[in-house]
C-alpha positions in Angstrom: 81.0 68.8 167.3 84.6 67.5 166.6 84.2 66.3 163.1 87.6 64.8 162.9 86.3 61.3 162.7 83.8 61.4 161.5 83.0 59.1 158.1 79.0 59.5 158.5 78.7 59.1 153.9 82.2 58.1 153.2 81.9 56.0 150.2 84.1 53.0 151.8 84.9 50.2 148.9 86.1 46.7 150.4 88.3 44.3 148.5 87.8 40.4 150.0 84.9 41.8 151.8 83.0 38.4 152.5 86.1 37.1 154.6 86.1 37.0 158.5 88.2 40.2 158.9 86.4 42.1 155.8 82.6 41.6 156.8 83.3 42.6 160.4 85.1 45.7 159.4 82.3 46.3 156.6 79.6 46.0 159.8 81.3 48.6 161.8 81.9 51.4 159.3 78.2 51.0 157.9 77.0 51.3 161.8 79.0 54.6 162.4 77.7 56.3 158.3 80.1 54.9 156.3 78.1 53.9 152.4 79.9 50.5 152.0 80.3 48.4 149.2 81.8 45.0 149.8 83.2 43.2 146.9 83.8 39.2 146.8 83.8 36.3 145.0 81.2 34.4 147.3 77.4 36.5 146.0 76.0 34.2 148.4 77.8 35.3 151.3 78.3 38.8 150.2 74.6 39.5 149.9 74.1 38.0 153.3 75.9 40.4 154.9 74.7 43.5 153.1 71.0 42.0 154.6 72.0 41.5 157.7 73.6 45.7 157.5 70.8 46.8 155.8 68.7 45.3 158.8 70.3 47.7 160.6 69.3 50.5 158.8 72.7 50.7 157.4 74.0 51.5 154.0 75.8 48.7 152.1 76.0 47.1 148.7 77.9 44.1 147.1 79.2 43.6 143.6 80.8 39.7 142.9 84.3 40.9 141.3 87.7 39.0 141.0 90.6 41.1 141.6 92.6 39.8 139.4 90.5 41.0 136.4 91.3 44.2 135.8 87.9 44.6 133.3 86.0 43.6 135.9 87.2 45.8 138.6 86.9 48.8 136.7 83.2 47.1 135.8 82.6 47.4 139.7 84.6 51.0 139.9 81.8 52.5 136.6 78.7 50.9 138.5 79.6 52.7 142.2 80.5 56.0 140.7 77.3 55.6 139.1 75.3 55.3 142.4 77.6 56.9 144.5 79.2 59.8 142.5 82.6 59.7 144.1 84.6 56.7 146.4 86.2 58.2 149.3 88.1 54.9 150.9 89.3 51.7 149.2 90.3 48.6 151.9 92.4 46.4 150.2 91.6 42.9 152.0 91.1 40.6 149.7 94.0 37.6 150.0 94.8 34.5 150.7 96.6 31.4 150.7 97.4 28.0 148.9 99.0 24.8 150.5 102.1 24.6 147.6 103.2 27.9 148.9 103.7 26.5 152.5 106.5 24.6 153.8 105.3 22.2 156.6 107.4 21.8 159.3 108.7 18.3 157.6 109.4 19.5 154.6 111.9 22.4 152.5 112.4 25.1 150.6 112.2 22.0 147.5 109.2 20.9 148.3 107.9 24.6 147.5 105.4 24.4 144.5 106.5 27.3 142.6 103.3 27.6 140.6 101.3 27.6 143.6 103.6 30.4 144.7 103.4 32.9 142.4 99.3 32.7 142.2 99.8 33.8 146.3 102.1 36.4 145.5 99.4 37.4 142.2 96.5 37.6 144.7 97.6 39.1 147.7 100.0 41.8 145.9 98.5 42.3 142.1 95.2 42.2 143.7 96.2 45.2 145.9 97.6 46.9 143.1 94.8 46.5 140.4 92.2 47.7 142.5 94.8 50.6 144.0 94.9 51.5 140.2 91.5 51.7 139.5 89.8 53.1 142.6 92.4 55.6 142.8 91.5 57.4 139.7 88.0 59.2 141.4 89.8 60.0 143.7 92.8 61.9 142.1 89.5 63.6 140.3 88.0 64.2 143.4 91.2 65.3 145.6 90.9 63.5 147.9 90.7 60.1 149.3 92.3 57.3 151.9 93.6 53.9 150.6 94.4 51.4 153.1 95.8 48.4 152.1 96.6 45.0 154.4 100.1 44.1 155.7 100.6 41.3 158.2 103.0 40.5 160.9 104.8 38.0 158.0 105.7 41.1 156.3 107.9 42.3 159.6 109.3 38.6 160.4 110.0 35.6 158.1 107.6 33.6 160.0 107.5 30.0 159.4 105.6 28.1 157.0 104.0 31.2 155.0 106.6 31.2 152.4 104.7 32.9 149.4 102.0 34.7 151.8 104.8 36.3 153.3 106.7 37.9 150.2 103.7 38.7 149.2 103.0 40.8 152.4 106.5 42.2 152.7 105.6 43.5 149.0 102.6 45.4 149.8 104.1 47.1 153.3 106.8 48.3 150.4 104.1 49.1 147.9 102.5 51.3 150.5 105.3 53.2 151.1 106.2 53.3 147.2 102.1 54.6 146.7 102.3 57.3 149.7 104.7 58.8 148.1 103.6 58.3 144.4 100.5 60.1 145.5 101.3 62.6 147.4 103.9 64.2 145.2 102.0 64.1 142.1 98.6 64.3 143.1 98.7 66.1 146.5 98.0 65.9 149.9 94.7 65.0 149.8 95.7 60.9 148.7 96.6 59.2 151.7 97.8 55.5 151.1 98.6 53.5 154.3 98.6 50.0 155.7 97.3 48.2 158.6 99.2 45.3 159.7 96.7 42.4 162.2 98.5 40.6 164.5 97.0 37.0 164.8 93.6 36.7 164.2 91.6 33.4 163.7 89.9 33.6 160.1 89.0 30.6 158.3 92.4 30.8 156.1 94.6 30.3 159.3 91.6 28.1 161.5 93.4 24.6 160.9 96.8 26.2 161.4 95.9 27.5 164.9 93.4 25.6 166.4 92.1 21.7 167.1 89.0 20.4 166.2 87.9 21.1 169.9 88.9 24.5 169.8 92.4 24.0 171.5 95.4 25.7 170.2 97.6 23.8 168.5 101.3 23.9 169.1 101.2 26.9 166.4 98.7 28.6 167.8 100.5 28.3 171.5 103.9 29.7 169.8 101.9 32.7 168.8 100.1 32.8 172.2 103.5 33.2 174.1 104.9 35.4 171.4 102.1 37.8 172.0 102.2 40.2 175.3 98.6 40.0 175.7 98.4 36.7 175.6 95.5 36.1 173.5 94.6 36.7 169.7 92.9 39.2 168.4 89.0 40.2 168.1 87.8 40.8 164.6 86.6 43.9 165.7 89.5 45.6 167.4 90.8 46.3 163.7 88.1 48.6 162.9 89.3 51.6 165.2 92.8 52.1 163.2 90.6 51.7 160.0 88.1 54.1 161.0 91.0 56.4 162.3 93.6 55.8 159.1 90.4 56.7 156.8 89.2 59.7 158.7 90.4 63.7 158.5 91.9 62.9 162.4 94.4 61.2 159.8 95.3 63.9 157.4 99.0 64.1 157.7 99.2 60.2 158.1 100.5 58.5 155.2 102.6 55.9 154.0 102.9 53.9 157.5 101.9 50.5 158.5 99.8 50.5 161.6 100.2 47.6 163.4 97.5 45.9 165.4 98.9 42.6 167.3 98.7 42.6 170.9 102.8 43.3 171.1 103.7 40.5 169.0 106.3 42.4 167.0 107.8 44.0 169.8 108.4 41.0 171.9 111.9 39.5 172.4 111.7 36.7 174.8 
């Protein structure tokens, strides 16, 4: 039996979990062995979805957490090692987005609510890298383990509107790179740290942006359509096979890139 990708016990921990991307992913790795624990704000949703896995007759937990609390996290890290003994994968998804740290189309750059800003930037790049920080410790003790944190096509282009989602993005495709390296020269081979990058996905953060009330694209959602080679957005589940792939041994001299997943959007020119 090729065992190269296979995750059947992999201890998978999932940052922003409850979220459209994060619960979908969380399904699929439980279904092919993974032991996942989803961690969230929302214990309502959260332990919804572990039910509706464990239905299945698959492993998963969920611990409320806040990844901007750096007790806390480490509170969620002690309780799974606990259980578990050793985490094996951390998915950094958790993010989001505020409406001061967009520019609509008739407004500018001095409309921008700075304040608003920099709590996008805290949560979708500090809250990669306190949970990198603390999950990563078992597995330097362990020697071994796969870290995959979430890029986004705003990270490639300056796209419009996103203003602080996008920095934010662009920081955590560099912080990648920064951690591949980091870990691999000081801890070894065995710490792989990568990034997967979704092309345009509808998820309750970017629903309004992209389509009507009837379920019509709106003249956003159209831009991306004819931006994107396939000519569609993406399904939920058509990230899980990089994920499964980035965390498994059939990626073992893979580190420190940013897999995209977009239907050709970044490689389209006209």
């Amino acid at each position: 039996m090729n065992e190269l990708f296979n995750i059947n016990g992999n201890v998978t921990v999932i940052t922003g979990g409850t979220g459209v991307l994060g619960r979908t992913i969380a399904k699929y790795l439980a279904a092919n062995g993974a032991k996942v624990i989803i961690l969230g704000r929302n214990e309502k949703t959260g332990n919804e979805i572990v039910e509706s896995i464990r239905k299945d007759g698959n492993n998963a937990d969920f611990m409320k957490t806040d990844v901007m609390n750096q007790k806390l996290v480490q509170k969620n890290c002690d309780d799974i090692l606990a259980k578990y003994g050793r985490i094996d994968t951390l998915l950094n998804a958790a993010g989001g987005n505020m409406p001061g740290a967009i520019i609509a189309p008739d407004k500018n750059i001095f409309d921008l609510k700075v304040e608003d800003f920099q709590k996008v930037v805290e949560l979708n790049l500090t809250g990669t890298v306190i949970p990198t920080q603390i999950f990563l410790q078992p597995m330097v003790k362990q020697g071994k383990g796969s870290i995959i944190n979430f890029s986004s096509m705003a990270a490639f282009r300056p796209v419009t509107r996103v203003c602080g989602y996008a920095a934010a993005k662009a920081g955590i495709s560099n912080f990648t790179a920064f951690m591949a390296t980091e870990c691999a020269k000081k801890f070894g081979e065995g710490i792989r740290v990568n990034a997967i990058a979704p092309g345009f996905f509808i998820t309750e953060q970017n629903r309004a942006l992209l389509t009507n009330p009837d379920g019509t694209y709106t003249q956003r959602g159209n831009d991306v359509i004819n931006k994107t080679p396939f000519g569609r957005m993406g399904d939920p589940e058509e990230l899980c096979g990089t994920i499964h792939y980035l965390m498994s041994d059939a990626a073992k001299f893979v580190t420190g890139t940013v897999a995209v997943v977009d239907g050709g959007f970044n490689i389209f020119a006209m």
